[in-house]
VOMAR-600073 format. One record per residue (C-alpha): residue number from 1; residue in three letters; x, y, z. Coordinates in steps of 0.5 Angstrom, whole numbers, padded with zeros to 4 digits. Each point is the difference from the previous one (the first is absolute). Layout:
<seq NUM | type ALA | xx X | yy Y | zz Z>;
...
# end
This chain:
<seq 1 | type UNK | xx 0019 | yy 0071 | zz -0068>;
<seq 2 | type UNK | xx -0005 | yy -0005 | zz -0002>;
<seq 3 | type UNK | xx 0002 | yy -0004 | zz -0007>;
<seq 4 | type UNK | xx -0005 | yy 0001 | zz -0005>;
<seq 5 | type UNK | xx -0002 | yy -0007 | zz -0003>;
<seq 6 | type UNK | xx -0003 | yy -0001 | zz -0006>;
<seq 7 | type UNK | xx -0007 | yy -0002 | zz -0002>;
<seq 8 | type UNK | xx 0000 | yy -0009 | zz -0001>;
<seq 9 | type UNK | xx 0003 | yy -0001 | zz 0005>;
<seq 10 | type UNK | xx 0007 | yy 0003 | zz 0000>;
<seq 11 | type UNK | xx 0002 | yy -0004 | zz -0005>;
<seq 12 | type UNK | xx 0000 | yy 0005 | zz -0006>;
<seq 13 | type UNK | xx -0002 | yy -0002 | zz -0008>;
<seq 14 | type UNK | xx 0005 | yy -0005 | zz 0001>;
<seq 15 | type UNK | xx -0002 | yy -0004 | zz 0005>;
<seq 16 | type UNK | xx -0007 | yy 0000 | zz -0002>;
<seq 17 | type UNK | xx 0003 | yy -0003 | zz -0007>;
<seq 18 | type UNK | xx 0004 | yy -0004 | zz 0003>;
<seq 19 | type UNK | xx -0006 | yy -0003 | zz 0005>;
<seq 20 | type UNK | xx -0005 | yy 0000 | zz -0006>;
<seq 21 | type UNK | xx 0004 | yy -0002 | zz -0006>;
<seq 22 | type UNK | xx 0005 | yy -0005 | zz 0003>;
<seq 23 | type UNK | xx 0000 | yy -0002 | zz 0008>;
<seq 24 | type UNK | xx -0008 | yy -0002 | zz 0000>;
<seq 25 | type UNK | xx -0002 | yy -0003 | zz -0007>;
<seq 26 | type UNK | xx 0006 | yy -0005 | zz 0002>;
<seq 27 | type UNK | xx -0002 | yy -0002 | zz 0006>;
<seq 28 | type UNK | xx -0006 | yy -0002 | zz -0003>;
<seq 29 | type UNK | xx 0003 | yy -0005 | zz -0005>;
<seq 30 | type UNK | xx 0005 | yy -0003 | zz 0006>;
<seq 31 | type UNK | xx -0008 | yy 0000 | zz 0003>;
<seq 32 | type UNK | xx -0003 | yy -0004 | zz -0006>;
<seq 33 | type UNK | xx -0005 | yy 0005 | zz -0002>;
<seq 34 | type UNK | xx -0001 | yy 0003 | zz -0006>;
<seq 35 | type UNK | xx -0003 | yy 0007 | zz 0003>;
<seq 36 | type UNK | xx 0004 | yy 0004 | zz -0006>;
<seq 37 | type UNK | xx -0004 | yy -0006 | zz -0006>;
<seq 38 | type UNK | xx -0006 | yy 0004 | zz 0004>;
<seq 39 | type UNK | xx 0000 | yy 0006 | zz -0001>;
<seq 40 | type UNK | xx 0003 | yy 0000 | zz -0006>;
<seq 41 | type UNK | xx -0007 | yy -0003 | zz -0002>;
<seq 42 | type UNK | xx -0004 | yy 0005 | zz 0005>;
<seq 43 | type UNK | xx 0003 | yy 0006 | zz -0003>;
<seq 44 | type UNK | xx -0003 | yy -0003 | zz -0007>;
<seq 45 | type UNK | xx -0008 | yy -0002 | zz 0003>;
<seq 46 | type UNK | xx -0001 | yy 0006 | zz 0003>;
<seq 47 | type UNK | xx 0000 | yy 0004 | zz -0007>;
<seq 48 | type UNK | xx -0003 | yy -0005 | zz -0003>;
<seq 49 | type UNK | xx -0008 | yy 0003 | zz -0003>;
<seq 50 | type UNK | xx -0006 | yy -0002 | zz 0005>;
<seq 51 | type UNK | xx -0002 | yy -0006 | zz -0005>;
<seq 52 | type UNK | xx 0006 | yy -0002 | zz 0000>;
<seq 53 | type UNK | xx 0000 | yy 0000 | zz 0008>;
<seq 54 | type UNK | xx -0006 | yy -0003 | zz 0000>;
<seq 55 | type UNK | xx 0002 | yy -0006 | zz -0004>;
<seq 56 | type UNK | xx 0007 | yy -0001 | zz 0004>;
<seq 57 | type UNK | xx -0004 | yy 0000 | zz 0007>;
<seq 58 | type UNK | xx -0006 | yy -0005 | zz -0003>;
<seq 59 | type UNK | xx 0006 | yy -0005 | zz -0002>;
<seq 60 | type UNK | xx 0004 | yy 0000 | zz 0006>;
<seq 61 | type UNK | xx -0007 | yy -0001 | zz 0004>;
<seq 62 | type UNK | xx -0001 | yy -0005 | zz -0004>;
<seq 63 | type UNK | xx 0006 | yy -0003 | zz 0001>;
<seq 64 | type UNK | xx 0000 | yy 0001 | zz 0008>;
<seq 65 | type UNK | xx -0007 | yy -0003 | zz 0001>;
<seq 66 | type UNK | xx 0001 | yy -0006 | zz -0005>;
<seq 67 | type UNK | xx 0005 | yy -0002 | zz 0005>;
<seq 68 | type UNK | xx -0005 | yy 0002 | zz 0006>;
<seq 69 | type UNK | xx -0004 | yy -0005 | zz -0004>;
<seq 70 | type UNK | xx 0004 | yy -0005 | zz 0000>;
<seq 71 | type UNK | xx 0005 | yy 0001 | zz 0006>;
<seq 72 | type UNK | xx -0003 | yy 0003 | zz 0006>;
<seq 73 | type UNK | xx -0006 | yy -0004 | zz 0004>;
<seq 74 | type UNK | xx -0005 | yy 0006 | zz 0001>;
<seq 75 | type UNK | xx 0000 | yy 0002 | zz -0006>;
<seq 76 | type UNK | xx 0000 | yy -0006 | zz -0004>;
<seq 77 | type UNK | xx -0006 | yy -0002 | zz 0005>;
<seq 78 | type UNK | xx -0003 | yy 0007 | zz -0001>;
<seq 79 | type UNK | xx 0001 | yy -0001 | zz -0008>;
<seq 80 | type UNK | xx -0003 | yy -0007 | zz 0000>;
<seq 81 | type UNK | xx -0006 | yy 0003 | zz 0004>;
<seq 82 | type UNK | xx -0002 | yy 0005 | zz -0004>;
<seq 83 | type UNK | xx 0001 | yy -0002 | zz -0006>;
<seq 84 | type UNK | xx 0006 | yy 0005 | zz -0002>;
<seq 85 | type UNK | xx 0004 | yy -0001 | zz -0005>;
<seq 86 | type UNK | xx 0007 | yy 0004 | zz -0001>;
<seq 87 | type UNK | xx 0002 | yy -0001 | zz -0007>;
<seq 88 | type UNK | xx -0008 | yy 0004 | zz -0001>;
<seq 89 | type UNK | xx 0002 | yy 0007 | zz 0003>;
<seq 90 | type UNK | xx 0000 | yy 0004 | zz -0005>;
<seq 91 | type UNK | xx -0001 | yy 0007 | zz 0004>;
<seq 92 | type UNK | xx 0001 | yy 0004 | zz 0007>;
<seq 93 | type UNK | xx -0007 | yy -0001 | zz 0002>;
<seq 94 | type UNK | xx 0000 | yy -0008 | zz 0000>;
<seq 95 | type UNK | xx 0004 | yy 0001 | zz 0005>;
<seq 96 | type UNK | xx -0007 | yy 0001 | zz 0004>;
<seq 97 | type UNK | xx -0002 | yy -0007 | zz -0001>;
<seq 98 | type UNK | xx 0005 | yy -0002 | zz 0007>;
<seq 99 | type UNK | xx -0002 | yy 0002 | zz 0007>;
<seq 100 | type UNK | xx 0005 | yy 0006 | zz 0002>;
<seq 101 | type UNK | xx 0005 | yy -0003 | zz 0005>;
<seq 102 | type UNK | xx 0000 | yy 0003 | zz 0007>;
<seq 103 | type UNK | xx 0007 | yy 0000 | zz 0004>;
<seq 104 | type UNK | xx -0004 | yy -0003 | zz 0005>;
<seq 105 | type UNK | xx -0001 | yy -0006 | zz -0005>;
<seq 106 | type UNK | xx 0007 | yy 0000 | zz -0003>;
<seq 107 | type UNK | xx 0001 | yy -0001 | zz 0008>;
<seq 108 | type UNK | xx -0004 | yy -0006 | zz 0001>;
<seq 109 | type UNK | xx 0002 | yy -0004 | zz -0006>;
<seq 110 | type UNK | xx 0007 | yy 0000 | zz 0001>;
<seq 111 | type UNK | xx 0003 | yy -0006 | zz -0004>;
<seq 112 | type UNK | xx -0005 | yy 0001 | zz -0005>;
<seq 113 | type UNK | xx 0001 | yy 0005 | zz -0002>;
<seq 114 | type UNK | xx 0007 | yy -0001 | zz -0002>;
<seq 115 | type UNK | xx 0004 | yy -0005 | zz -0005>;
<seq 116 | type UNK | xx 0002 | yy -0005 | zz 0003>;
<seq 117 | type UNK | xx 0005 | yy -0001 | zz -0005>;
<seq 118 | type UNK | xx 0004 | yy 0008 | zz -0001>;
<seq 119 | type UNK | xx 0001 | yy -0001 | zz 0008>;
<seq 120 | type UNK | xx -0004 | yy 0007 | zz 0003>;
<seq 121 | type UNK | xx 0004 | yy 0004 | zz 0005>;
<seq 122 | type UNK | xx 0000 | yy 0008 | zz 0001>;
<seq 123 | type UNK | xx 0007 | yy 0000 | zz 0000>;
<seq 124 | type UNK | xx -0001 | yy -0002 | zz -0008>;
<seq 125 | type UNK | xx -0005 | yy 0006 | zz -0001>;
<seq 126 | type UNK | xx 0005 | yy 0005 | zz 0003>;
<seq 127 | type UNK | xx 0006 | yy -0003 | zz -0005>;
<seq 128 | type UNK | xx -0004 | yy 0000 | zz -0006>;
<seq 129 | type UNK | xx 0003 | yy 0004 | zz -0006>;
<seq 130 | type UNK | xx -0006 | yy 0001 | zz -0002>;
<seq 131 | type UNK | xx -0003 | yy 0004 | zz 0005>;
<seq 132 | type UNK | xx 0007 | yy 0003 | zz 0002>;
<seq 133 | type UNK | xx 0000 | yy 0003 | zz -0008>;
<seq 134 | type UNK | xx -0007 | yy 0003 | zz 0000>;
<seq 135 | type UNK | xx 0003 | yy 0004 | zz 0007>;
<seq 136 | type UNK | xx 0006 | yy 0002 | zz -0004>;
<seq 137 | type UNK | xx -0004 | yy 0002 | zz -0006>;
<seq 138 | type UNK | xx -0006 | yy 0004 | zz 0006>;
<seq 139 | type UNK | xx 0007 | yy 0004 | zz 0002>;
<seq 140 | type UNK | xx 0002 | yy 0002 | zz -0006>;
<seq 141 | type UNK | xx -0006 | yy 0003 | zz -0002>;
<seq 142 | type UNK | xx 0000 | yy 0004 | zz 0006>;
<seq 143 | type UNK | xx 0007 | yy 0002 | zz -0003>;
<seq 144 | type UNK | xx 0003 | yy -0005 | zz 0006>;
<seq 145 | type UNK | xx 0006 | yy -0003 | zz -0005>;
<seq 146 | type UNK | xx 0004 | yy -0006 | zz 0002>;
<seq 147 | type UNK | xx 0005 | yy 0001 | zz 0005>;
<seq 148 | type UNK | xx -0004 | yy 0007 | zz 0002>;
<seq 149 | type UNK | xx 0000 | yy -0001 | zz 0008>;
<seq 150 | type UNK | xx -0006 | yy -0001 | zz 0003>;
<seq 151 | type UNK | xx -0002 | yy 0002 | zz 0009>;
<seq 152 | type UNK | xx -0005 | yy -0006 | zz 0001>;
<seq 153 | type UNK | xx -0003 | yy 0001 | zz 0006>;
<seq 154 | type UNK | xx -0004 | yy -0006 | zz 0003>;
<seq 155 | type UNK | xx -0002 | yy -0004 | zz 0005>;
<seq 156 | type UNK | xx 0006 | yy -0003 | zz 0004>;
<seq 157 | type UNK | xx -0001 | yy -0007 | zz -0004>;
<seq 158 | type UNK | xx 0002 | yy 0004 | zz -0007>;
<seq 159 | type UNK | xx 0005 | yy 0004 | zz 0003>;
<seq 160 | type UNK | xx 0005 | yy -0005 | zz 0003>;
<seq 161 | type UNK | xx 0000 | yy -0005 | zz -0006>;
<seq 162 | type UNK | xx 0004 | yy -0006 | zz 0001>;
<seq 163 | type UNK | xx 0008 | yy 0000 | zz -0004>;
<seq 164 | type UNK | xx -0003 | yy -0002 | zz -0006>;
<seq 165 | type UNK | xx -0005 | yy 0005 | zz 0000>;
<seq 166 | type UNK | xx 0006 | yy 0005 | zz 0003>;
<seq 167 | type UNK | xx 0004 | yy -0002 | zz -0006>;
<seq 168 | type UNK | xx -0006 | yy 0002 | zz -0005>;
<seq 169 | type UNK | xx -0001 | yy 0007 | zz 0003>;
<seq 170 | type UNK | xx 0007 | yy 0002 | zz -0001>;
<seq 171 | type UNK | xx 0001 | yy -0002 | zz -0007>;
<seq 172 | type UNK | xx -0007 | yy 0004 | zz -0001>;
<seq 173 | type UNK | xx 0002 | yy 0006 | zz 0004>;
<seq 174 | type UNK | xx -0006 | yy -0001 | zz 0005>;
<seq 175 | type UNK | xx 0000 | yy 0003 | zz 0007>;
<seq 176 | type UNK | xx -0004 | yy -0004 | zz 0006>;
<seq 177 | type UNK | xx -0003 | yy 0003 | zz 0005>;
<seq 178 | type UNK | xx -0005 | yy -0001 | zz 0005>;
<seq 179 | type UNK | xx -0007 | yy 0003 | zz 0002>;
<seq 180 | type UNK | xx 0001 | yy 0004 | zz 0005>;
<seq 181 | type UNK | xx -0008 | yy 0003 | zz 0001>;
<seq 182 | type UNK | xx -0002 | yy 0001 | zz 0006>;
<seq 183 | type UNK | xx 0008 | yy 0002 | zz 0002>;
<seq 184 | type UNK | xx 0002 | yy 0007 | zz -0001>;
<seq 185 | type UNK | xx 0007 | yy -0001 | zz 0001>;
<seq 186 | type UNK | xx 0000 | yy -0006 | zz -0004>;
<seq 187 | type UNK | xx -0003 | yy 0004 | zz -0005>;
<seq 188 | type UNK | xx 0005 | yy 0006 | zz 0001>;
<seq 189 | type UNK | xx 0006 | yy -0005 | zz -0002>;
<seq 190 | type UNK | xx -0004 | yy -0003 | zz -0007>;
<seq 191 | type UNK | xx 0000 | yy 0007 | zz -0001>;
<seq 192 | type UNK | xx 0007 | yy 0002 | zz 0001>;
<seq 193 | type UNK | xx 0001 | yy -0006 | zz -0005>;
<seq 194 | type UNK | xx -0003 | yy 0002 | zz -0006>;
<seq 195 | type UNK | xx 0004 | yy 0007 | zz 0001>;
<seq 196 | type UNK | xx 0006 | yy -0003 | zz 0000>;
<seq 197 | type UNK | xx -0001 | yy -0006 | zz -0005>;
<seq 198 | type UNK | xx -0004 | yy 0003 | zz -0004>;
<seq 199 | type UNK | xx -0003 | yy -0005 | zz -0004>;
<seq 200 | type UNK | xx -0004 | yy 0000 | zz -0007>;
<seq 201 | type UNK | xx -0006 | yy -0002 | zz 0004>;
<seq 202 | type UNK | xx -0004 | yy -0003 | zz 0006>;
<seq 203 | type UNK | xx -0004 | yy -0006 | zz -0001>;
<seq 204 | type UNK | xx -0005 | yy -0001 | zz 0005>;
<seq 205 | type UNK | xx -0007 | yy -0001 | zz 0002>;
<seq 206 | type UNK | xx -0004 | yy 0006 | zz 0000>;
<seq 207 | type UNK | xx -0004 | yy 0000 | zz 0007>;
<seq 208 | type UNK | xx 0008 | yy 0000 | zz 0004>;
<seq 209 | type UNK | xx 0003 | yy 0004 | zz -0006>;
<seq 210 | type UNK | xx -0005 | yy 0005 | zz 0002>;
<seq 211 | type UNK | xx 0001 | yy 0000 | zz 0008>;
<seq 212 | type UNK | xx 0008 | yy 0001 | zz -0002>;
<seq 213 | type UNK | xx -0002 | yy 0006 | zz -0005>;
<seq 214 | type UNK | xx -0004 | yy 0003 | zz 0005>;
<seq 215 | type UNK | xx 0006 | yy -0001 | zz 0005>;
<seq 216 | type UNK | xx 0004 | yy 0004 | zz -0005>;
<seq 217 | type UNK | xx -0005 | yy 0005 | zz -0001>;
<seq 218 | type UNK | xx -0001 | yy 0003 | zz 0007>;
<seq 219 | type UNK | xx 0006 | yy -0001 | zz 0002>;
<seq 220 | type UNK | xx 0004 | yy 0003 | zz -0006>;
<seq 221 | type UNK | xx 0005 | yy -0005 | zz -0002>;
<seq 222 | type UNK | xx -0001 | yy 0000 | zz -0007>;
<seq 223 | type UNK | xx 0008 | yy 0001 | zz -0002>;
<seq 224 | type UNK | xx 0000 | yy -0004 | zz -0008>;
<seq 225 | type UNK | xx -0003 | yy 0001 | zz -0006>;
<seq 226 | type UNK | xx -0005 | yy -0002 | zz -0003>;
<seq 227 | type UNK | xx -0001 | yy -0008 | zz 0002>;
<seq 228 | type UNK | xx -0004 | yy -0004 | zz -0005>;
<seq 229 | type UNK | xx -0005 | yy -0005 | zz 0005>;
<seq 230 | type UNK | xx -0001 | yy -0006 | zz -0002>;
<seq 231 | type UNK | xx -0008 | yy -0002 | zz 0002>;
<seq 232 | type UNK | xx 0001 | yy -0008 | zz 0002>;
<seq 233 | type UNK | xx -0008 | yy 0000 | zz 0000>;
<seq 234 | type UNK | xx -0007 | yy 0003 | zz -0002>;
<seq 235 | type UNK | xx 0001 | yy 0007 | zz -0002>;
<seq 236 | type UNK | xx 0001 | yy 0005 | zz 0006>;
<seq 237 | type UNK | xx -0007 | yy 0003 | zz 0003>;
<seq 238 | type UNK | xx 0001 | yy 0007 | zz -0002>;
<seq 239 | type UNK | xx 0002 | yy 0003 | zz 0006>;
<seq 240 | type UNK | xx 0006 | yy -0005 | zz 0001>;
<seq 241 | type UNK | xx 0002 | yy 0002 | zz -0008>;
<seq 242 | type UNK | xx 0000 | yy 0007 | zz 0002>;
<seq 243 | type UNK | xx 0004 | yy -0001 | zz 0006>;
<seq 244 | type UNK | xx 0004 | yy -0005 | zz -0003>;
<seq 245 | type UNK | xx 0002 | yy 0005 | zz -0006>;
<seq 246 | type UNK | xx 0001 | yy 0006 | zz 0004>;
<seq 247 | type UNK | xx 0005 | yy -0004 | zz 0004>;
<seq 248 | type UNK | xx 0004 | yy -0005 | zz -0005>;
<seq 249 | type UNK | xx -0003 | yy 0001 | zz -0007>;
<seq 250 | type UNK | xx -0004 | yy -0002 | zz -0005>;
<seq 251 | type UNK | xx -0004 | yy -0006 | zz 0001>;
<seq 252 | type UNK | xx 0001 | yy -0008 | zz -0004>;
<seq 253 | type UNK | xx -0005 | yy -0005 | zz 0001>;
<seq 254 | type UNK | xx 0003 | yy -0007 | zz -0001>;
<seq 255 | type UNK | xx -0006 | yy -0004 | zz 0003>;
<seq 256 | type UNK | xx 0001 | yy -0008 | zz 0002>;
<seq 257 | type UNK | xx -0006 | yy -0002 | zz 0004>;
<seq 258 | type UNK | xx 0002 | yy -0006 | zz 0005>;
<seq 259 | type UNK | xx 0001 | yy -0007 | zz -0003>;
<seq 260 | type UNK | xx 0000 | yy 0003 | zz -0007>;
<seq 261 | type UNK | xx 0006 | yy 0003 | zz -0005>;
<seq 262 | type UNK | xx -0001 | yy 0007 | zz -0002>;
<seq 263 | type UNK | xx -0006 | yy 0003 | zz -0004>;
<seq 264 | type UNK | xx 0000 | yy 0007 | zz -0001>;
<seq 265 | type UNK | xx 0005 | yy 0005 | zz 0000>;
<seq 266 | type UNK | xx 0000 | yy 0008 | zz -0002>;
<seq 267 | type UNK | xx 0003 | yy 0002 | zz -0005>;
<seq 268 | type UNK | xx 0002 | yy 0007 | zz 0002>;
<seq 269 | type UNK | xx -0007 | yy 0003 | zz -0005>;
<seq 270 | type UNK | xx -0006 | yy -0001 | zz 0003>;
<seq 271 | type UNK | xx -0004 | yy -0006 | zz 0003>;
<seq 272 | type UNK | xx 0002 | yy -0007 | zz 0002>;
<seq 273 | type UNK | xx 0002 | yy -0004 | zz -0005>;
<seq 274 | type UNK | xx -0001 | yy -0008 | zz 0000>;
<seq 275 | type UNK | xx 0005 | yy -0004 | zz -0001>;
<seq 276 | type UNK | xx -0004 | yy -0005 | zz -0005>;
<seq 277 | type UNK | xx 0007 | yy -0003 | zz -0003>;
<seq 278 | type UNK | xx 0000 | yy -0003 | zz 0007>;
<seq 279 | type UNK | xx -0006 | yy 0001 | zz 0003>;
<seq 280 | type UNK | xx -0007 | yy 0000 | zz -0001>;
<seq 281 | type UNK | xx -0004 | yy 0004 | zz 0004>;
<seq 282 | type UNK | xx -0008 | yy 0000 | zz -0001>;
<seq 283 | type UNK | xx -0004 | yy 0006 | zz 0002>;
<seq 284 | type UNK | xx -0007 | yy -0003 | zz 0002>;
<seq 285 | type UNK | xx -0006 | yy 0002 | zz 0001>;
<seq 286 | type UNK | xx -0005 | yy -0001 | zz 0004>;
<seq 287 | type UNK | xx -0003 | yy -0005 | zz -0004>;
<seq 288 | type UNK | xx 0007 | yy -0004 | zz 0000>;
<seq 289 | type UNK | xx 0001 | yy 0003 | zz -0008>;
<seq 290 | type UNK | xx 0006 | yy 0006 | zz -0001>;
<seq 291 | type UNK | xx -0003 | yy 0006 | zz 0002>;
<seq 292 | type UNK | xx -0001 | yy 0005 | zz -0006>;
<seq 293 | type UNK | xx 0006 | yy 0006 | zz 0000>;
<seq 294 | type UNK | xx -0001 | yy 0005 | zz 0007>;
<seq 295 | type UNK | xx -0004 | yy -0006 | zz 0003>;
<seq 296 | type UNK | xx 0003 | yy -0002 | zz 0007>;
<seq 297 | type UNK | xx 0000 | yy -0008 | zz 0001>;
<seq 298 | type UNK | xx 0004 | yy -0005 | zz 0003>;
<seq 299 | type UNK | xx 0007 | yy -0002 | zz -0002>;
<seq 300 | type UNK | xx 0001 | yy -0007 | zz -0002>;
<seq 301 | type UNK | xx 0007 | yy -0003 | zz -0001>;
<seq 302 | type UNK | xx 0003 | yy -0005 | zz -0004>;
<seq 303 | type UNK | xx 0007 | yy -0001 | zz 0000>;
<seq 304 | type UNK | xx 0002 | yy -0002 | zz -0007>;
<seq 305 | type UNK | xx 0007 | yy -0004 | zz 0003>;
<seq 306 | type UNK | xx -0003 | yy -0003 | zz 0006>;
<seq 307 | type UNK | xx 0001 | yy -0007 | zz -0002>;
<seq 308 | type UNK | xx 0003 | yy -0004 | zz 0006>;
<seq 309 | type UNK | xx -0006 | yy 0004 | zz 0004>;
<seq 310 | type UNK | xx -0005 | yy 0002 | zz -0006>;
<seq 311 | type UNK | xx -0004 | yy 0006 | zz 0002>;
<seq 312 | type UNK | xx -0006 | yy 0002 | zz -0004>;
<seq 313 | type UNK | xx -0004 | yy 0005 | zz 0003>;
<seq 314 | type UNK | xx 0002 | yy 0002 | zz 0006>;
<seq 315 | type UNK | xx -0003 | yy 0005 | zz 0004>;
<seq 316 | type UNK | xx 0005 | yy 0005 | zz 0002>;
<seq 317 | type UNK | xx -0006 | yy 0005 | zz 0004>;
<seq 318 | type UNK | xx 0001 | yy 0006 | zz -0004>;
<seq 319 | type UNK | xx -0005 | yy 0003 | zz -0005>;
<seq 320 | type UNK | xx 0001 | yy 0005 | zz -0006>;
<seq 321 | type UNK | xx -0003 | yy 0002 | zz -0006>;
<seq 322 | type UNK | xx 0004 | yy -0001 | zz -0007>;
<seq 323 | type UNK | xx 0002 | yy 0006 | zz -0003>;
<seq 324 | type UNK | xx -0002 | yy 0004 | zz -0006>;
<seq 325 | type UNK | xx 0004 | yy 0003 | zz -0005>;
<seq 326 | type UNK | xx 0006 | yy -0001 | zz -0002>;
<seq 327 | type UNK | xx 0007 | yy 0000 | zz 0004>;
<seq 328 | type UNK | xx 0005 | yy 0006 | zz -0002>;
<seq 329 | type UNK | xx 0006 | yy -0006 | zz 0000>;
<seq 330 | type UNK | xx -0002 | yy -0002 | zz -0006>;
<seq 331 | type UNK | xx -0001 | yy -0008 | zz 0004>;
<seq 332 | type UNK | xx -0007 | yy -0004 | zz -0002>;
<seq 333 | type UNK | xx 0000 | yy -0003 | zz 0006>;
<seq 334 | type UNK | xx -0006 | yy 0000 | zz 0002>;
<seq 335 | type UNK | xx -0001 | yy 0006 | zz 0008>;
<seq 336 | type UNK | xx -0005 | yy 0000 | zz 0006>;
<seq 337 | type UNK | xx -0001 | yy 0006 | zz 0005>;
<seq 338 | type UNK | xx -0003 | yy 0002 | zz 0006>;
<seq 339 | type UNK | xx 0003 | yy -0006 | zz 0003>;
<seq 340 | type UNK | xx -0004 | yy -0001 | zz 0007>;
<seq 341 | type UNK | xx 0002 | yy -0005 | zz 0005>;
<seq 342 | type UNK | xx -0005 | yy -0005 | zz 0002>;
<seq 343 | type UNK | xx -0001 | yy -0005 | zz 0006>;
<seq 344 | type UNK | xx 0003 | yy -0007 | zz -0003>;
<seq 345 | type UNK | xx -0004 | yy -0005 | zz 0000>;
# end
């Protein structure tokens, strides 16, 4: 007879308790990192009233490209040539005074583009309390709380992390597993994993996590509750959503662009909100200024902790339009919708 296991991952309340509140947060600090400090800061902006948000995101601005200026070789160049003084910006829109940055540019400058000083690596974006707090708070307002398991499904690269990484995804109650698209028996053992380890939800980017749905849709392999999907990316064409929701559950968009932290997250209500604690996020229009609500422009990108590797601008090939009214959540972070993707360039 089949042993029935509970939703998260078999562990019960407890366990999840035990990962959340213990296990995790001290491996944090033996780590070094104040992810906890954090997002306990996190949990305090994001209610904060518009204005109030938008001072805190011009200060950090300021902070980030002050350091730029006087820091990194292609901006201190840029600024120089342009006449640009950071201490003067005073609103989102002088931002539109500087260049928006292509990754083909971020590529071709390379070492000026970093401070020689904070010694730039990729791995030092990936073990950034910061960044990691922000992911923390985007699970929670999908109603993923710490130590609930998560099923992440990806490339081969994220699902066979080194013992470190393996050490970290135990203690978070995270599951691994590779994409299986294009392999129907390897989809069949994804599925069968779901079943039996009955994770709080799946994390995963939206075009393969919809190859796995639609597998499990016509094949009739859906054995679990309602599966919360974790979007690791723009939100999902509306075909990939249905497919996504009919075979799992109601979908969370947790969006983290290449070479950036995350900048937008839903928050269970309605639209996307932009994460301007951590993030600012221009909708320009096609005259380079912000597009007016329900205007679709280019996003731009500036990663407001982005000092060893400042990125201001940054064309992350997406377009959208911001959003109007209110969000029912409560939270004054400011939403965009209709998100499209776009040729990077």
């Amino acid at each position: 007879m089949r042993r029935e296991i509970p939703a998260d991952g078999g562990g019960g309340s407890a366990m999840t308790r035990l990962r959340g509140e213990l296990l995790w947060p001290a491996w944090e600090r033996l780590r070094g990192r104040h992810t906890d400090d954090h997002l306990g800061e996190l949990a305090r902006t994001e209610w904060l009233r518009a204005p109030r948000i938008e001072r805190l995101q011009l200060q950090r601005l300021r902070l980030l490209l002050s350091h730029a200026g006087a820091h990194v070789p292609y901006w201190r160049e840029l600024f120089a040539r342009l006449g640009f003084d950071a201490r003067a910006v005073e609103k989102r829109e002088d931002l539109a005074a500087l260049q928006p940055l292509s990754p083909g540019l971020l590529h071709a400058r390379g070492e000026a583009m970093r401070d020689p000083t904070l010694g730039f690596t990729e791995e030092l974006l990936d073990d950034d309390p910061w960044r990691r707090a922000v992911r923390l708070r985007c699970l929670g307002w999908a109603g993923v709380g710490p130590g609930r398991s998560v099923l992440r499904y990806g490339p081969p690269a994220v699902a066979t992390p080194g013992t470190a990484s393996r050490v970290e995804h135990a203690l978070r109650g995270e599951i691994v597993a590779p994409d299986a698209s294009g392999d129907p028996a390897a989809l069949d053992a994804v599925a069968r994993r779901i079943a039996w380890t009955r994770p709080a939800a799946i994390a995963c980017a939206p075009s393969s996590g919809a190859v796995l749905a639609r597998h499990v849709i016509e094949r009739g392999l859906r054995a679990w509750p309602a599966v919360k999907v974790l979007s690791d990316g723009p939100p999902p064409a509306p075909a990939d959503r249905a497919a996504l929701e009919r075979a799992f559950g109601p979908v969370f968009v947790i969006w983290e662009p290449p070479l950036v932290g995350p900048i937008a997250a839903s928050c269970g209500a309605r639209g996307l909100h932009l994460l301007d604690d951590s993030a600012l996020v221009e909708v320009a229009g096609p005259d380079g200024w912000p597009a007016r609500p329900g205007e679709v422009g280019e996003l731009l990108v500036t990663d407001l902790r982005s000092f060893a590797r400042p990125i201001v601008r940054y064309r992350v090939g997406a377009r959208a339009a911001p959003a109007i009214g209110p969000c029912a959540c409560g939270r004054e972070l400011r939403r965009i919708e209709g998100v499209e993707r776009e040729v990077a360039r």
